[in-house]
N, CA, C and O atoms as a Tripos MOL2 file, in Angstrom:
@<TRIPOS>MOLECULE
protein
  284   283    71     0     0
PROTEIN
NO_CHARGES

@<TRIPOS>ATOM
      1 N           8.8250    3.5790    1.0210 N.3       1 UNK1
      2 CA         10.0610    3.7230    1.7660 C.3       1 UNK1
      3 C          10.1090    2.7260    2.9240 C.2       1 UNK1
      4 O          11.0220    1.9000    2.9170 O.2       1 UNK1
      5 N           9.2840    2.7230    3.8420 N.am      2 UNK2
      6 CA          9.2100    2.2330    4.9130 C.3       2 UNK2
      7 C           9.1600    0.2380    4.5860 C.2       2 UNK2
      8 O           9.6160   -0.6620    5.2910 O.2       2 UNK2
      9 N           8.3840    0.1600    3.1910 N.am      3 UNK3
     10 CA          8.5140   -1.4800    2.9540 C.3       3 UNK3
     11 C          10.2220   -1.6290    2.7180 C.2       3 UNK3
     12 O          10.8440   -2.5630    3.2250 O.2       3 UNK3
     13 N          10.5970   -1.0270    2.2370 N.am      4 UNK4
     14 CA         12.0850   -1.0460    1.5620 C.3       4 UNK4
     15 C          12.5780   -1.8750    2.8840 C.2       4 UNK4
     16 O          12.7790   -3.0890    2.9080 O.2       4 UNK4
     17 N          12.7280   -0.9820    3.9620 N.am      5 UNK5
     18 CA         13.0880   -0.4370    5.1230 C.3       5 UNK5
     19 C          13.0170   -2.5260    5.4180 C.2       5 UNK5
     20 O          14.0440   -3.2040    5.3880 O.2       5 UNK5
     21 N          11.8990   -3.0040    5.6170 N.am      6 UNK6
     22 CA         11.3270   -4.2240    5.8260 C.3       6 UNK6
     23 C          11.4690   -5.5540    5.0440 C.2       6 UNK6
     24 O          11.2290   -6.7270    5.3320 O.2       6 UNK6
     25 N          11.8880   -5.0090    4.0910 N.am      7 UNK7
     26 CA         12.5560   -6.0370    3.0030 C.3       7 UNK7
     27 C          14.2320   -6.3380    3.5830 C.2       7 UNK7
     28 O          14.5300   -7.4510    4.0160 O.2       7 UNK7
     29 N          15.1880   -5.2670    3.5280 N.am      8 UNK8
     30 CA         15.6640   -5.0160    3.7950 C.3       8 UNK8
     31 C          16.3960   -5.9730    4.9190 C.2       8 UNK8
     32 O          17.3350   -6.7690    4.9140 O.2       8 UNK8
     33 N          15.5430   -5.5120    5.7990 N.am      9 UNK9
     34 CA         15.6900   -6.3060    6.8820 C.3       9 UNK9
     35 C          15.6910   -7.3910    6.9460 C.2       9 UNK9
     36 O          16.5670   -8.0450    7.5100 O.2       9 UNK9
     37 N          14.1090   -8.1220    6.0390 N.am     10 UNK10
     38 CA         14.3500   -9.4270    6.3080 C.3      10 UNK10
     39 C          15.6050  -10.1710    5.9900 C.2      10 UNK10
     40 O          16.3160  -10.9900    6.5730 O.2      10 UNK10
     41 N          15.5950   -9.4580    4.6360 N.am     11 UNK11
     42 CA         16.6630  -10.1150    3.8410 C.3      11 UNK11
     43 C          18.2180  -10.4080    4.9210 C.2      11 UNK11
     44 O          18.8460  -11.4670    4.9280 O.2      11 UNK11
     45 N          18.4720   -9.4860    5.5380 N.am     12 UNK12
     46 CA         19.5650   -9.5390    6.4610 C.3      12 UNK12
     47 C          19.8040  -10.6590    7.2920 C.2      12 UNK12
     48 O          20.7970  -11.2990    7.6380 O.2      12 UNK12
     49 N          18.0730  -10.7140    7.5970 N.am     13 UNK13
     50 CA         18.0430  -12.0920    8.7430 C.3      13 UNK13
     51 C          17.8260  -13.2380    8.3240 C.2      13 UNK13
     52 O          17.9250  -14.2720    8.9840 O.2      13 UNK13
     53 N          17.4630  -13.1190    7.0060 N.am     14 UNK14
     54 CA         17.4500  -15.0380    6.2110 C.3      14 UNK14
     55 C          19.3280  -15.0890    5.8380 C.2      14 UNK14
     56 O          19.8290  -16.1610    5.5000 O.2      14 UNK14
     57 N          20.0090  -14.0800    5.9340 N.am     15 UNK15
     58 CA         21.4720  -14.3540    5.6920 C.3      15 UNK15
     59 C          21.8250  -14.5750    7.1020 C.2      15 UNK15
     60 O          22.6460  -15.4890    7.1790 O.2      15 UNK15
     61 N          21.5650  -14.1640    8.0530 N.am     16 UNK16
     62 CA         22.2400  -14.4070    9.7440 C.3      16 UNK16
     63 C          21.8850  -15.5780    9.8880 C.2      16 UNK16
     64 O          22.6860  -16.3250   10.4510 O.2      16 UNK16
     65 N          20.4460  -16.1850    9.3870 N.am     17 UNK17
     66 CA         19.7850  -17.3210    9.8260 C.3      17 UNK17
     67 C          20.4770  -18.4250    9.1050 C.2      17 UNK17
     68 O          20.6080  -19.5000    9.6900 O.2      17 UNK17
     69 N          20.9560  -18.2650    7.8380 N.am     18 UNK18
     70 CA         21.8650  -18.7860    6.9040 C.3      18 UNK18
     71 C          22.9620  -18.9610    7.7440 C.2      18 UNK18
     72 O          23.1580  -20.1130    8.1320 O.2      18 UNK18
     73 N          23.8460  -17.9440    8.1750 N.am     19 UNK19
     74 CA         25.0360  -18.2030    8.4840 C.3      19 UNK19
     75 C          25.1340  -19.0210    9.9970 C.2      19 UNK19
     76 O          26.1340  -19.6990   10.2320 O.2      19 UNK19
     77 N          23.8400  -18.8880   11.1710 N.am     20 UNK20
     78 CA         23.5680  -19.8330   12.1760 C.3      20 UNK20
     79 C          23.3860  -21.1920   12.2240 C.2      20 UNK20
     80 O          23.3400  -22.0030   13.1490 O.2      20 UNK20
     81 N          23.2590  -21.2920   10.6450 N.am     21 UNK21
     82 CA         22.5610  -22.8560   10.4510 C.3      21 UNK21
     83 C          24.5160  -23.3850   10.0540 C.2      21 UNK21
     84 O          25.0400  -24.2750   10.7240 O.2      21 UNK21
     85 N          25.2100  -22.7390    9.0480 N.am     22 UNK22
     86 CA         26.2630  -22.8340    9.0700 C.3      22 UNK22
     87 C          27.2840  -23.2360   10.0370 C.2      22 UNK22
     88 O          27.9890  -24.2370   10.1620 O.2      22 UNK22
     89 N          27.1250  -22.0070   10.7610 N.am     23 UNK23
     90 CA         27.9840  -23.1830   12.4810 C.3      23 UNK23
     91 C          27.1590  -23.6140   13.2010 C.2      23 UNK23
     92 O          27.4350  -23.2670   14.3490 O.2      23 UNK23
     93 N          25.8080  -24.4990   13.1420 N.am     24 UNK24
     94 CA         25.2990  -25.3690   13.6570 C.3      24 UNK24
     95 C          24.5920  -25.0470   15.0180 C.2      24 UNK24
     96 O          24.6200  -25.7900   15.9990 O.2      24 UNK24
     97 N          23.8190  -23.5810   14.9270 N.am     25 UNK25
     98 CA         23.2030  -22.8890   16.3560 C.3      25 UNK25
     99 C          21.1820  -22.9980   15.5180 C.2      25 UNK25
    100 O          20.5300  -22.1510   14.9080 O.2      25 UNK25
    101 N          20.9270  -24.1100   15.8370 N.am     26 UNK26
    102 CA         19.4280  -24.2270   15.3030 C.3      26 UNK26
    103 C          19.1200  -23.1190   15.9750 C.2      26 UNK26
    104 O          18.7850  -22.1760   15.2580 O.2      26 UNK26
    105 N          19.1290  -22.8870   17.4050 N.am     27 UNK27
    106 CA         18.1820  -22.0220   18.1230 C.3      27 UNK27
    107 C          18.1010  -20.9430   17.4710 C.2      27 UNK27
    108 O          17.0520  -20.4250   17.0880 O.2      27 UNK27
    109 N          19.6720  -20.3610   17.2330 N.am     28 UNK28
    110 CA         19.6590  -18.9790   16.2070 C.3      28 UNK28
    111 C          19.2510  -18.7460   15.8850 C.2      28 UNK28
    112 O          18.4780  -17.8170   16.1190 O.2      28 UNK28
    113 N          19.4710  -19.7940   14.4600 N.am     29 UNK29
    114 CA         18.7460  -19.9820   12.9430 C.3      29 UNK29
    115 C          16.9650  -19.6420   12.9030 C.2      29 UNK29
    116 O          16.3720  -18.7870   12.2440 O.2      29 UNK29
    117 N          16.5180  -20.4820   13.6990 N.am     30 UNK30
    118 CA         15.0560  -20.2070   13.9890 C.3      30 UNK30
    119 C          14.4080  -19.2590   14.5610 C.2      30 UNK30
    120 O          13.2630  -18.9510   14.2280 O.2      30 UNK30
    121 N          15.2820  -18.5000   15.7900 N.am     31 UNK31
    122 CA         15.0400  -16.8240   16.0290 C.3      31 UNK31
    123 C          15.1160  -16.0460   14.6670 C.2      31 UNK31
    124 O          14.2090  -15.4080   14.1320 O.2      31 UNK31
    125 N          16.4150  -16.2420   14.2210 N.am     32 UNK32
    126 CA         16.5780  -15.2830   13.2360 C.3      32 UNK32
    127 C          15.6360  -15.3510   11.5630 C.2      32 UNK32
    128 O          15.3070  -14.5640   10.6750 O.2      32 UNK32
    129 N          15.5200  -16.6540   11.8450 N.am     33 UNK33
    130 CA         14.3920  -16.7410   10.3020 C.3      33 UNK33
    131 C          13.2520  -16.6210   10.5370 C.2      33 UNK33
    132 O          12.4710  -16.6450    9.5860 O.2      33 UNK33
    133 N          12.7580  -16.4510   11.8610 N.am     34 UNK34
    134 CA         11.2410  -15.9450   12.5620 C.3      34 UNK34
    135 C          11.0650  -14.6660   12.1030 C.2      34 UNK34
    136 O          10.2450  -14.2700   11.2750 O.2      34 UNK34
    137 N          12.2630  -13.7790   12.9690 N.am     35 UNK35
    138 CA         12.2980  -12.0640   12.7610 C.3      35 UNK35
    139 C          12.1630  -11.9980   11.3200 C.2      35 UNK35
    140 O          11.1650  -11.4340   10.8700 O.2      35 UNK35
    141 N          13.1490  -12.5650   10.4120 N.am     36 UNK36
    142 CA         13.0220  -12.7740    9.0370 C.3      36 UNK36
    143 C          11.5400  -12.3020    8.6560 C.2      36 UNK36
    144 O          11.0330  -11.4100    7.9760 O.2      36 UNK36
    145 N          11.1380  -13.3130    9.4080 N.am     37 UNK37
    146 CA          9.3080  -13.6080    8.4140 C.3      37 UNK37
    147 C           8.6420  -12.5230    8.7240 C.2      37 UNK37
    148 O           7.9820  -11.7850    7.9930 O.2      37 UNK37
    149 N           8.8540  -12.4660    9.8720 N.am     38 UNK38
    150 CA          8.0820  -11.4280   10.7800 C.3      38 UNK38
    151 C           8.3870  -10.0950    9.8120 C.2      38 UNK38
    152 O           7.3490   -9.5700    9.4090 O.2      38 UNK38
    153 N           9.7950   -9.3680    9.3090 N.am     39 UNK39
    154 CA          9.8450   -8.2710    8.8230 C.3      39 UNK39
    155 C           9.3840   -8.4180    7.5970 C.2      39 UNK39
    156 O           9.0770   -7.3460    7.0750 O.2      39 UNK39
    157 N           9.1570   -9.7420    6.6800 N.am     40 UNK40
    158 CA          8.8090   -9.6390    5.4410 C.3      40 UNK40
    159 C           7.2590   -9.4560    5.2170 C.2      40 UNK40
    160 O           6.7420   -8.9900    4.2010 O.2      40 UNK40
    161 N           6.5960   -9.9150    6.3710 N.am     41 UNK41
    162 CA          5.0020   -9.6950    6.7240 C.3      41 UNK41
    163 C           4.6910   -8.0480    7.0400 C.2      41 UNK41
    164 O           3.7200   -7.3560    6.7330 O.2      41 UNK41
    165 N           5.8060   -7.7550    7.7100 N.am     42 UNK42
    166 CA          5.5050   -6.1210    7.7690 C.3      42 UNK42
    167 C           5.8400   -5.1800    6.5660 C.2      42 UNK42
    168 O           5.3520   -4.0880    6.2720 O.2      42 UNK42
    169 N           6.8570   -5.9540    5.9310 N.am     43 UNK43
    170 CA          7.0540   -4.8000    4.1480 C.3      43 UNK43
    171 C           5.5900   -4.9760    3.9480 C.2      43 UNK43
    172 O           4.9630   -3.9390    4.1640 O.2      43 UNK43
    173 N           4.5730   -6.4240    3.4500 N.am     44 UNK44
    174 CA          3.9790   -6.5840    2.4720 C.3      44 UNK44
    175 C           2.3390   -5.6960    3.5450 C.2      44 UNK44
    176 O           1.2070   -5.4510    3.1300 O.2      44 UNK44
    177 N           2.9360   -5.4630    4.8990 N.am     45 UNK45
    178 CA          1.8270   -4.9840    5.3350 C.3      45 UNK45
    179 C           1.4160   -3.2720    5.1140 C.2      45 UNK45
    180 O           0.3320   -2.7170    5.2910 O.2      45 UNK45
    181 N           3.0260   -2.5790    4.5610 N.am     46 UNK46
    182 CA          3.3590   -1.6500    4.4270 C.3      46 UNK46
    183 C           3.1720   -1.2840    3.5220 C.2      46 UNK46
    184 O           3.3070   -0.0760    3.3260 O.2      46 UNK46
    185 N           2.8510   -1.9620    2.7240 N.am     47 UNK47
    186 CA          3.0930   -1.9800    0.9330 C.3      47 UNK47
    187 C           1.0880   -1.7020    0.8630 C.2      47 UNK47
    188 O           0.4490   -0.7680    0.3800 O.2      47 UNK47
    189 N           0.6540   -2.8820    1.5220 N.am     48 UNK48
    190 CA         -0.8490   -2.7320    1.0340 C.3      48 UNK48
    191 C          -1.5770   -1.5460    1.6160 C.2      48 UNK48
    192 O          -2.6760   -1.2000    1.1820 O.2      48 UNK48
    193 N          -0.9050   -0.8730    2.6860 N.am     49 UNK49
    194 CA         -1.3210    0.1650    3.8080 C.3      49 UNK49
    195 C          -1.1360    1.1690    2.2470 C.2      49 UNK49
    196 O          -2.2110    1.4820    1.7340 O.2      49 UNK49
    197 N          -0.1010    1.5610    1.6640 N.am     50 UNK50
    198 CA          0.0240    2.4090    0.9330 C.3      50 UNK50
    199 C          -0.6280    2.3750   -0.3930 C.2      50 UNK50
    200 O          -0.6980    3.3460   -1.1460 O.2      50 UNK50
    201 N          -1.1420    1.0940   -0.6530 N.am     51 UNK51
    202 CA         -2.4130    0.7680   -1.8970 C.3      51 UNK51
    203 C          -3.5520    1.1980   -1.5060 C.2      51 UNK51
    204 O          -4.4250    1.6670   -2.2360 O.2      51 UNK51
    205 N          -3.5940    1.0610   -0.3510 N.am     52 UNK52
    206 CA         -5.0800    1.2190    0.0690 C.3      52 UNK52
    207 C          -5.5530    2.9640   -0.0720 C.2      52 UNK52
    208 O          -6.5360    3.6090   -0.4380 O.2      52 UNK52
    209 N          -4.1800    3.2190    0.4690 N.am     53 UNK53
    210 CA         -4.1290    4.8570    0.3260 C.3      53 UNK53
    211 C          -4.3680    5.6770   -0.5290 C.2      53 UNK53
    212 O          -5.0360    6.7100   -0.4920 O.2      53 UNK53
    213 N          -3.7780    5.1780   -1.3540 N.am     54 UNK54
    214 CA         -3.3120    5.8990   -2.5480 C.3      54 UNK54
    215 C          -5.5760    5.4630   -3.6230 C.2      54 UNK54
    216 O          -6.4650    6.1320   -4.1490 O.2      54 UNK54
    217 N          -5.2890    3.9830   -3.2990 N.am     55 UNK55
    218 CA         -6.8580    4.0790   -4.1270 C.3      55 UNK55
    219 C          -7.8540    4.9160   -3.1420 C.2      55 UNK55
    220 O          -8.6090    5.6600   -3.7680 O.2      55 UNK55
    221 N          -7.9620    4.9350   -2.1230 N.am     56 UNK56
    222 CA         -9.0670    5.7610   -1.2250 C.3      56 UNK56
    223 C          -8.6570    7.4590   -2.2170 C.2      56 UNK56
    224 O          -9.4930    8.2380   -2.6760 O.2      56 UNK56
    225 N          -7.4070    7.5600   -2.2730 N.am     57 UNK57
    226 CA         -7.2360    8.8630   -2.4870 C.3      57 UNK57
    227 C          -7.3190    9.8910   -3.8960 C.2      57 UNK57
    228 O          -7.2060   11.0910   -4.1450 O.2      57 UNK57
    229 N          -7.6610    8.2750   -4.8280 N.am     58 UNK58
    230 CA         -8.3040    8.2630   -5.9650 C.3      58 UNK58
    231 C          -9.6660    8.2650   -6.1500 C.2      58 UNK58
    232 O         -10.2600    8.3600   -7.2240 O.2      58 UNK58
    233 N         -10.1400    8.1540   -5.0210 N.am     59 UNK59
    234 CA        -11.6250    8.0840   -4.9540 C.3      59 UNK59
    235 C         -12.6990    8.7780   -4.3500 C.2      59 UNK59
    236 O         -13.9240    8.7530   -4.4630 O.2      59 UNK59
    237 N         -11.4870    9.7010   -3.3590 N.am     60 UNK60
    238 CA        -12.0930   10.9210   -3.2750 C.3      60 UNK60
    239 C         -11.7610   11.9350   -4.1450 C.2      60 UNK60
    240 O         -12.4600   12.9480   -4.1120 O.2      60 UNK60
    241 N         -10.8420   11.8740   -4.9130 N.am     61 UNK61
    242 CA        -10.6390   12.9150   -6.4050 C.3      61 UNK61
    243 C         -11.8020   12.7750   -7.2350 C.2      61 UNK61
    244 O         -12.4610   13.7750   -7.5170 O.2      61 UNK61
    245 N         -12.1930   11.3780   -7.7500 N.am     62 UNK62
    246 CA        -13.1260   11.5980   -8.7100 C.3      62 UNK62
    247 C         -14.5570   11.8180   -8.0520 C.2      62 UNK62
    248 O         -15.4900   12.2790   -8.7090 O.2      62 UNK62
    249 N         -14.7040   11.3620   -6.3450 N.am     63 UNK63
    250 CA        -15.6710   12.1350   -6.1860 C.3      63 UNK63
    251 C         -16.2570   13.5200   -6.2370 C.2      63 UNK63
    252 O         -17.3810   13.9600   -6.4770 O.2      63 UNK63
    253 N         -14.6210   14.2640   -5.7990 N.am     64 UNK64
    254 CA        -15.0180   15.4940   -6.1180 C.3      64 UNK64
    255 C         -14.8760   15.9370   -7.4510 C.2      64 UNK64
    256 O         -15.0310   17.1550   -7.3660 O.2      64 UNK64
    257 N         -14.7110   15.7070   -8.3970 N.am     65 UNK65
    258 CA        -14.9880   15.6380   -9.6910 C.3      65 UNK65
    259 C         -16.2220   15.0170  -10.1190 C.2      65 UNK65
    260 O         -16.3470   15.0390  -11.3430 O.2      65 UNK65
    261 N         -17.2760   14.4110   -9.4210 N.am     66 UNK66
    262 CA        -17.9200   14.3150   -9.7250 C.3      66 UNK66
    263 C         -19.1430   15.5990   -9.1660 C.2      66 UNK66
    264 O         -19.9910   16.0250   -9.9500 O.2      66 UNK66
    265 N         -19.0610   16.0010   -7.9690 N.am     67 UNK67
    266 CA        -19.6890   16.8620   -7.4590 C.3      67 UNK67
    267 C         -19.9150   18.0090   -8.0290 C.2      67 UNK67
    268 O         -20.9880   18.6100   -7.9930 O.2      67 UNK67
    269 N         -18.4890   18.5150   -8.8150 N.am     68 UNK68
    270 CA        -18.0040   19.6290   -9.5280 C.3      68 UNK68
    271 C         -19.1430   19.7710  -10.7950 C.2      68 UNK68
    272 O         -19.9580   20.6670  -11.0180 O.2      68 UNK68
    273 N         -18.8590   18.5410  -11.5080 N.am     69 UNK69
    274 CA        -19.5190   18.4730  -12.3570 C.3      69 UNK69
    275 C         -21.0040   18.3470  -12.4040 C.2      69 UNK69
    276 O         -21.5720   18.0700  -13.4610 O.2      69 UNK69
    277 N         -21.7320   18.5670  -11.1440 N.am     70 UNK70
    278 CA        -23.1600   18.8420  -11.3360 C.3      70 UNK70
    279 C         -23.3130   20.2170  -11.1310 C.2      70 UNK70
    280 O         -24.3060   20.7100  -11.6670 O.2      70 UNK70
    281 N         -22.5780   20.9680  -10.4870 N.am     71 UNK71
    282 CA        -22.7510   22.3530  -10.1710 C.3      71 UNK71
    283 C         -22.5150   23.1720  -11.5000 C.2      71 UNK71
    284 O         -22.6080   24.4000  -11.4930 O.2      71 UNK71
@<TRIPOS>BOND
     1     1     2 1
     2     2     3 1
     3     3     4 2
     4     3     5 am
     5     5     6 1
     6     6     7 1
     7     7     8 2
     8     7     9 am
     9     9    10 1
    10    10    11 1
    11    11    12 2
    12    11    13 am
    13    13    14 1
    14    14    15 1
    15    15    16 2
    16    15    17 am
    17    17    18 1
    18    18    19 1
    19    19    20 2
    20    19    21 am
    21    21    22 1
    22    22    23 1
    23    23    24 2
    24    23    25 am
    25    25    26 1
    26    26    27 1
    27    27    28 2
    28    27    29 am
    29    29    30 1
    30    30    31 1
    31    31    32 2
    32    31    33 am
    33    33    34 1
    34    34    35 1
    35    35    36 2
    36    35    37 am
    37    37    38 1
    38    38    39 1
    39    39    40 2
    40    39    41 am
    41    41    42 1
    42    42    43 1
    43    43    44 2
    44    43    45 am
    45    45    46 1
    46    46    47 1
    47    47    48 2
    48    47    49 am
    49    49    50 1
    50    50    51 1
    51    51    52 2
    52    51    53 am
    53    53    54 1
    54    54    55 1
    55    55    56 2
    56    55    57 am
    57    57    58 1
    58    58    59 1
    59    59    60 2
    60    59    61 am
    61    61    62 1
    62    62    63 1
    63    63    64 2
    64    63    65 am
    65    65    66 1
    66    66    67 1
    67    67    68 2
    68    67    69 am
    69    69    70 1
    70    70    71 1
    71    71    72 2
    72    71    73 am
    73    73    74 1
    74    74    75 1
    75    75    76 2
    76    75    77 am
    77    77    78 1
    78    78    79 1
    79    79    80 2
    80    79    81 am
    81    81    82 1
    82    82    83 1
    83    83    84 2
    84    83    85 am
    85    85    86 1
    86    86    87 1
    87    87    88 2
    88    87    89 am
    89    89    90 1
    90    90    91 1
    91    91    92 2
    92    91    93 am
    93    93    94 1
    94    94    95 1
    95    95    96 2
    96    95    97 am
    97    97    98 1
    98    98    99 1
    99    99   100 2
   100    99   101 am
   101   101   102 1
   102   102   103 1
   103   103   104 2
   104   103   105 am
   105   105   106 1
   106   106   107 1
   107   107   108 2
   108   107   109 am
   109   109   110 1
   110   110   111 1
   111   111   112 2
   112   111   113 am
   113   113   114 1
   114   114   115 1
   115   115   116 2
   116   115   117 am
   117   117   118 1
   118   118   119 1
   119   119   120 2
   120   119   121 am
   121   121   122 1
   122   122   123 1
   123   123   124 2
   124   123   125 am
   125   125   126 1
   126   126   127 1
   127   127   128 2
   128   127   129 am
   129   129   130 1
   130   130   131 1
   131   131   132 2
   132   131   133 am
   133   133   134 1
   134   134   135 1
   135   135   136 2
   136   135   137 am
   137   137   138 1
   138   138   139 1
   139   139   140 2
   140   139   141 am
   141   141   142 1
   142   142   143 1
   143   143   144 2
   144   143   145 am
   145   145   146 1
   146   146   147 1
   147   147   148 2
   148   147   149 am
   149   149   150 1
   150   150   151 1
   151   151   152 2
   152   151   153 am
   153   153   154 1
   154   154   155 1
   155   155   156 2
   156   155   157 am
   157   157   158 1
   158   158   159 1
   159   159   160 2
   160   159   161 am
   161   161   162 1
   162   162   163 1
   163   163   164 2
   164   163   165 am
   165   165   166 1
   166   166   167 1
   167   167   168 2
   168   167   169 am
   169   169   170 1
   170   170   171 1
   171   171   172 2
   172   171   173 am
   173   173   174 1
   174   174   175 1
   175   175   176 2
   176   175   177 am
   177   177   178 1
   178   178   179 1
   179   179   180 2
   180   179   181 am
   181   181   182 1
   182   182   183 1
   183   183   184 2
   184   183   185 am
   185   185   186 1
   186   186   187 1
   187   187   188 2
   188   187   189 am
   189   189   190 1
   190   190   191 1
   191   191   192 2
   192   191   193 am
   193   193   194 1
   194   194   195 1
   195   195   196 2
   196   195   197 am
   197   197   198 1
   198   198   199 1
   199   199   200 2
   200   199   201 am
   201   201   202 1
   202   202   203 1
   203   203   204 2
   204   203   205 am
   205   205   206 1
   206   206   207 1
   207   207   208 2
   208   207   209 am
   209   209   210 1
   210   210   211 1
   211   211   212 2
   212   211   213 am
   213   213   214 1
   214   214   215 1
   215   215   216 2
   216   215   217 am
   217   217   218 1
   218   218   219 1
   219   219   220 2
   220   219   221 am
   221   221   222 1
   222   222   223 1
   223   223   224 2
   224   223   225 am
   225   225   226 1
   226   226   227 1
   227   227   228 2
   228   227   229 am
   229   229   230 1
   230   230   231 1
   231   231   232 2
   232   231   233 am
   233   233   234 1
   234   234   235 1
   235   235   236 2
   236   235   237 am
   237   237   238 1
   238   238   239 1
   239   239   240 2
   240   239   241 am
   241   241   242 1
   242   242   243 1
   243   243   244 2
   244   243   245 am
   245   245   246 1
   246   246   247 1
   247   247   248 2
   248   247   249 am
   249   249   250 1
   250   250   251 1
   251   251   252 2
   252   251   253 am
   253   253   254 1
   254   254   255 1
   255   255   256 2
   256   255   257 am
   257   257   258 1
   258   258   259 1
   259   259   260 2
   260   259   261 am
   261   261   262 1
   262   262   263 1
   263   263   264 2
   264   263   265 am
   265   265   266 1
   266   266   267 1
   267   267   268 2
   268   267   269 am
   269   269   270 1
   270   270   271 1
   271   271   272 2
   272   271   273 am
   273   273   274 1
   274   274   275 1
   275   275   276 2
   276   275   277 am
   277   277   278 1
   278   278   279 1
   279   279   280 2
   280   279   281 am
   281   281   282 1
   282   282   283 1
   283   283   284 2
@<TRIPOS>SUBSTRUCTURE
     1 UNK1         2 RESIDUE 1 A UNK
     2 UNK2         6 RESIDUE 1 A UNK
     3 UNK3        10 RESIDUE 1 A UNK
     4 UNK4        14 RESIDUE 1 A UNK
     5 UNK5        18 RESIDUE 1 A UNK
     6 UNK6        22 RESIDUE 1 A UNK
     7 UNK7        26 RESIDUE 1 A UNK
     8 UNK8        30 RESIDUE 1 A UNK
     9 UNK9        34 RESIDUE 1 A UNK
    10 UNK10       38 RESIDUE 1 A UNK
    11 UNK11       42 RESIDUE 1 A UNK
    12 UNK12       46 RESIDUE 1 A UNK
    13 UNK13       50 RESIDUE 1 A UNK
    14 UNK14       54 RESIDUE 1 A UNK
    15 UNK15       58 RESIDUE 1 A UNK
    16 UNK16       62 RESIDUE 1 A UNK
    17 UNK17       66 RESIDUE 1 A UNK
    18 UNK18       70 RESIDUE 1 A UNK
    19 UNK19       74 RESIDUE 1 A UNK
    20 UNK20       78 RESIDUE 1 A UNK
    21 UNK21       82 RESIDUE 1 A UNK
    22 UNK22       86 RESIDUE 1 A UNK
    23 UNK23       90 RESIDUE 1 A UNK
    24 UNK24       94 RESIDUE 1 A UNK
    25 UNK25       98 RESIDUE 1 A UNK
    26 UNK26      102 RESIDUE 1 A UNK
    27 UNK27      106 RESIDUE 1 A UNK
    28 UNK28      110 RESIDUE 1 A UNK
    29 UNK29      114 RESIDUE 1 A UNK
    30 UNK30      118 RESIDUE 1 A UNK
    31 UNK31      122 RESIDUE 1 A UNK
    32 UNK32      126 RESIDUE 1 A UNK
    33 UNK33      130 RESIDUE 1 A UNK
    34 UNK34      134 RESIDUE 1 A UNK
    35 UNK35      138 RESIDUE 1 A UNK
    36 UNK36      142 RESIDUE 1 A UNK
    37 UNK37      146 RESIDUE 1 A UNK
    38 UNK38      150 RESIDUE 1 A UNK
    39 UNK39      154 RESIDUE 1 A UNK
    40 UNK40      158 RESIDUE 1 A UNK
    41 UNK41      162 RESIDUE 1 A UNK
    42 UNK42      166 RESIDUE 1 A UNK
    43 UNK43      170 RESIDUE 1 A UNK
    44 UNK44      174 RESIDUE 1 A UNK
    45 UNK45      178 RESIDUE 1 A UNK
    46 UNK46      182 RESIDUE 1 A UNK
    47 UNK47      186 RESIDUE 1 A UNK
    48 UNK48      190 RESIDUE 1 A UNK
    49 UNK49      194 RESIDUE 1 A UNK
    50 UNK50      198 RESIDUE 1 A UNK
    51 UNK51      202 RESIDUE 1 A UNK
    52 UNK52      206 RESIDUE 1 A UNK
    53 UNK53      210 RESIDUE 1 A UNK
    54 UNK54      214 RESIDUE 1 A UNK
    55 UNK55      218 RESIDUE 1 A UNK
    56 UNK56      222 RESIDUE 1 A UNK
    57 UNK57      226 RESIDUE 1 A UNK
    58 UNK58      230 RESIDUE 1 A UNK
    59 UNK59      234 RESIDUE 1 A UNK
    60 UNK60      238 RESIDUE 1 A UNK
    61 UNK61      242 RESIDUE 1 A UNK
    62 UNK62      246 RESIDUE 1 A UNK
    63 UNK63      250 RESIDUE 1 A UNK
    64 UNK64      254 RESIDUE 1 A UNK
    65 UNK65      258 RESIDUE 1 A UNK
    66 UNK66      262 RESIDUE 1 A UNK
    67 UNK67      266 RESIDUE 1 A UNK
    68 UNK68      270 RESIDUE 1 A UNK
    69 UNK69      274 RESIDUE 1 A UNK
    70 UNK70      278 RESIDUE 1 A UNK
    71 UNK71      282 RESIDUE 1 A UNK
């Protein structure tokens, strides 16, 4: 959810940054395709936060499946 959230976003600001470069405001353009990057670094940071999760959380299942299974 929260990468969505960050995609999202960037995407918004490579179109503002688009439309700054359009009427000719570099400064804009380059704020706004910064934030850009900046939110697309936080989806993909969001994204691996929730891989990481999800395998840790696979790995304490089969540990305890493994425990189970000596008792």
């Amino acid at each position: 959810m929260t990468e969505r959230v960050w995609i999202i976003l960037a995407g918004a600001m490579v179109f503002v940054s688009g439309t700054f470069v359009w009427r000719n405001n570099m400064s804009g353009a380059f704020v706004t395709a910064t934030l850009g990057a900046v939110a697309w670094f936080l989806s993909y940071r969001a994204q691996m936060r929730a891989k990481l999760a999800a395998a840790e959380e696979e790995s304490n299942e089969q540990e305890a499946d493994e425990e189970s299974d000596e008792n």
